[in-house]
C-alpha positions in Angstrom: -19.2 10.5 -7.1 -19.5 9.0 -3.9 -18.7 11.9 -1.5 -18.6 10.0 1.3 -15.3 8.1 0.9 -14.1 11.4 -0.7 -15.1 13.4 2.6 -13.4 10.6 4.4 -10.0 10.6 2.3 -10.0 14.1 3.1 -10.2 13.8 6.6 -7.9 11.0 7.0 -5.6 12.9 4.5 -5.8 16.0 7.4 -5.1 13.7 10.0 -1.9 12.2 9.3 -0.9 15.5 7.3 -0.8 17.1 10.7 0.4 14.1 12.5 3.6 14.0 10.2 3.8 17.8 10.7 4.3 17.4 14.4 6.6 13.9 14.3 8.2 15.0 11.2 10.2 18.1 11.9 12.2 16.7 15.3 12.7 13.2 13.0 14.3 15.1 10.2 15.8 18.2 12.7 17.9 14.9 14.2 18.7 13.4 11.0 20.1 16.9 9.9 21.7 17.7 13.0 22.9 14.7 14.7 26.5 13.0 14.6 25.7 9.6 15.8 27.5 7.0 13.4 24.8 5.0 13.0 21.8 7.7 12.0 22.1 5.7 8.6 20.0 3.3 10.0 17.1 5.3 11.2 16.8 7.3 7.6 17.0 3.9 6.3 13.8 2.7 8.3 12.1 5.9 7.4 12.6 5.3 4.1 11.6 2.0 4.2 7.9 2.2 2.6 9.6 3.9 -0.7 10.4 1.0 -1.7 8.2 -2.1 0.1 5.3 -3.1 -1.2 2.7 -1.5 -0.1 0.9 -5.1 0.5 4.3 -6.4 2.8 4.0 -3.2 4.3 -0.1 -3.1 5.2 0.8 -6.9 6.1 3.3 -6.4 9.1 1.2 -3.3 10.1 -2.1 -5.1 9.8 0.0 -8.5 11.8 1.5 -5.8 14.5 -2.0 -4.1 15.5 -3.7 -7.5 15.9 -4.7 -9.4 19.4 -1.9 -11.5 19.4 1.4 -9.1 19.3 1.8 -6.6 22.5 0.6 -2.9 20.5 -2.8 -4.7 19.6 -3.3 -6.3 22.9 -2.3 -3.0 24.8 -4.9 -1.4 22.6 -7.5 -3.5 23.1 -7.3 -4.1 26.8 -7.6 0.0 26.5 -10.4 0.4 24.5 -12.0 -2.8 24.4 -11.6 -3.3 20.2 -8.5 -3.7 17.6 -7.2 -1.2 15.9 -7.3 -2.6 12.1 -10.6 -2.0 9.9 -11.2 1.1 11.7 -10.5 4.4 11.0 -7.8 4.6 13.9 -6.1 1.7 12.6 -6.2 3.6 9.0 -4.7 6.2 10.5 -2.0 4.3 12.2 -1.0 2.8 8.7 -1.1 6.2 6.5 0.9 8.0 8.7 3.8 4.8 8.8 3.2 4.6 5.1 3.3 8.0 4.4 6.4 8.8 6.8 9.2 9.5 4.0 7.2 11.7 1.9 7.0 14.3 5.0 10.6 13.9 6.4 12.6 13.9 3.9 11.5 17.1 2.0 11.8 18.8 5.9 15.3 17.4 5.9 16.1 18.8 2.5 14.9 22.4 3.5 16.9 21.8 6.7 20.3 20.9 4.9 19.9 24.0 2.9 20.3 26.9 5.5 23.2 27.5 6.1 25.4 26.6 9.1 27.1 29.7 9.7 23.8 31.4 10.3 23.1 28.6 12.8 26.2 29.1 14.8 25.7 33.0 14.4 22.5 32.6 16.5 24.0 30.5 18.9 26.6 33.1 19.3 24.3 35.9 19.8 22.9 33.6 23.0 19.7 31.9 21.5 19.0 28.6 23.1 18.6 25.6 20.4 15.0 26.1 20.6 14.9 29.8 19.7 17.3 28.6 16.6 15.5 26.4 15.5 12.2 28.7 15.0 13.9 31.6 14.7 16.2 30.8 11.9 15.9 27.5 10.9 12.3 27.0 10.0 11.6 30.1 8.3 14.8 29.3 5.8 13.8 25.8 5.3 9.6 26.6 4.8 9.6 25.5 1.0 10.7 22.2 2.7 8.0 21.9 5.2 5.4 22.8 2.7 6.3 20.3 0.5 6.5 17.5 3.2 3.1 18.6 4.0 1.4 18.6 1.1 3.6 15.3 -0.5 1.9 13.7 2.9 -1.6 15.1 2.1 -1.5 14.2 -1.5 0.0 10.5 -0.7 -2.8 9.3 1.7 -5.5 11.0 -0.9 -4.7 8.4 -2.9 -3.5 5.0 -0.9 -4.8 2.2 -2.0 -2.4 -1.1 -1.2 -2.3 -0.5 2.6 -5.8 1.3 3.3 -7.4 -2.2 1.9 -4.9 -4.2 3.5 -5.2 -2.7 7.2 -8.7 -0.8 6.7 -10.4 -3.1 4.6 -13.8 -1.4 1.9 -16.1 -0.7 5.3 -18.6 2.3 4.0 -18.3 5.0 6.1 -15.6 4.3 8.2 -12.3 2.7 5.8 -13.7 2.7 2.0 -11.7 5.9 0.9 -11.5 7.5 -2.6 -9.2 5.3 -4.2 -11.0 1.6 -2.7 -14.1 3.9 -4.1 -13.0 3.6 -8.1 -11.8 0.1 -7.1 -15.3 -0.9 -6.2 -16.4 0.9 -9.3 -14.1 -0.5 -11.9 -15.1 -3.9 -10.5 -19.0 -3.6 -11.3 -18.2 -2.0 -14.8 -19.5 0.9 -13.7 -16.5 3.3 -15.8 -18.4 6.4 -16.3 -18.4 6.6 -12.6 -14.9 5.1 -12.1 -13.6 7.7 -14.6 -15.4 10.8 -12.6 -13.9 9.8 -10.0 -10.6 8.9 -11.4 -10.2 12.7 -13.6 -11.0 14.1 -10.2 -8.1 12.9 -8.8 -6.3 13.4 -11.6 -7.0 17.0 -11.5 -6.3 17.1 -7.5 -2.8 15.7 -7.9 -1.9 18.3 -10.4 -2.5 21.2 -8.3 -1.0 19.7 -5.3 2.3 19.4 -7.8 1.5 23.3 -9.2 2.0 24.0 -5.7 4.4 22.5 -4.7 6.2 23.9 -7.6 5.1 27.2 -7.4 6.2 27.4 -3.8 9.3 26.2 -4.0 10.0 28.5 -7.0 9.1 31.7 -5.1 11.1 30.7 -2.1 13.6 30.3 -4.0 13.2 33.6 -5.6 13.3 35.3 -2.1 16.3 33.3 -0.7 18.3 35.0 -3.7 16.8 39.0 -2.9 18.8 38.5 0.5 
């Protein structure tokens, strides 16, 4: 196995995992919480990769971080290079393309607690802030686990937009799944397959887990 792109799926996997984690819970906390009319359209915009193509979406990412629109040139005129077939560019497009997977799980575990217990807090003079970590959060954890691990598990094994926006650059964009590509296009199977089992195996437990986890939280939210 070639544990340099897995090494690097892992890292990039951390990445956006803890990029979602931070972007993820005020997105869904507004989504849950707010009364704007519209809010139909933002959840419809993050839910938007679920169902694109993951080539139309790597193409209008790939198209927006380029010299010629304003985030590529801004970029650039920063740091003197473009953002796509680097890592940073990889990262850009995981975390977009792996957007849903965290916030919506979070918004699930958010709908869940109880509003009565929200307003109880509130009445008792905790700010919105104290709420939210206070109460919120710890009743909606099976939620947030499962956002973050969904997001994990997802960029393990991108393939459509990683090749699309990263390109198969050894070392810096060929990841796991570009890895068995490469192999499965030489013929080399017994490798492809290694490769291919191990992943197999990985997405299991991430799915045991996530399982698991939500079982036993849901086994504690009925002792209270």
């Amino acid at each position: 196995m070639n544990w340099e792109a897995i090494l690097l799926s892992v890292k990039l996997a951390l990445c956006v995992a803890g990029i979602l984690l931070a972007a993820g819970l005020p997105i869904a906390y507004w989504v849950t919480f707010s009364r704007w009319r519209w809010k139909f359209l933002i959840e419809a915009m993050v839910a938007l990769p679920l169902v694109l193509p993951p080539t139309v979406l790597g193409y209008y990412i790939l198209v927006g971080l380029g010299p010629r629109h304003f985030a590529g040139k801004v970029w650039q005129s920063w740091f003197g290079h473009t953002l796509p077939f680097t890592f940073g560019g990889l990262l850009v497009a995981s975390v977009l393309y792996s957007l849903p997977f965290a916030v919506q799980p979070i918004t699930a575990g958010f709908e869940s607690v109880d509003r009565r217990l929200i307003e109880a807090s509130w009445t008792l003079g905790a700010s919105r802030l104290s709420t939210f970590f206070r109460v919120i959060l710890p009743l909606s954890a099976s939620g947030v686990i499962t956002g973050l691990v969904l997001s994990f598990a997802h960029t393990i094994g991108e393939f459509g937009v990683v090749l699309m926006v990263g390109g198969n650059i050894p070392g810096v964009t060929r990841t796991v799944s570009i890895e068995i590509y490469d192999q499965v296009q030489a013929a080399n199977y017994d490798a492809a397959n290694r490769t291919a089992l191990a992943l197999l195996l990985f997405s299991f437990v991430v799915l045991a887990l996530i399982y698991g986890t939500n079982r036993r939280a849901f086994g504690l939210w009925r002792r209270f």
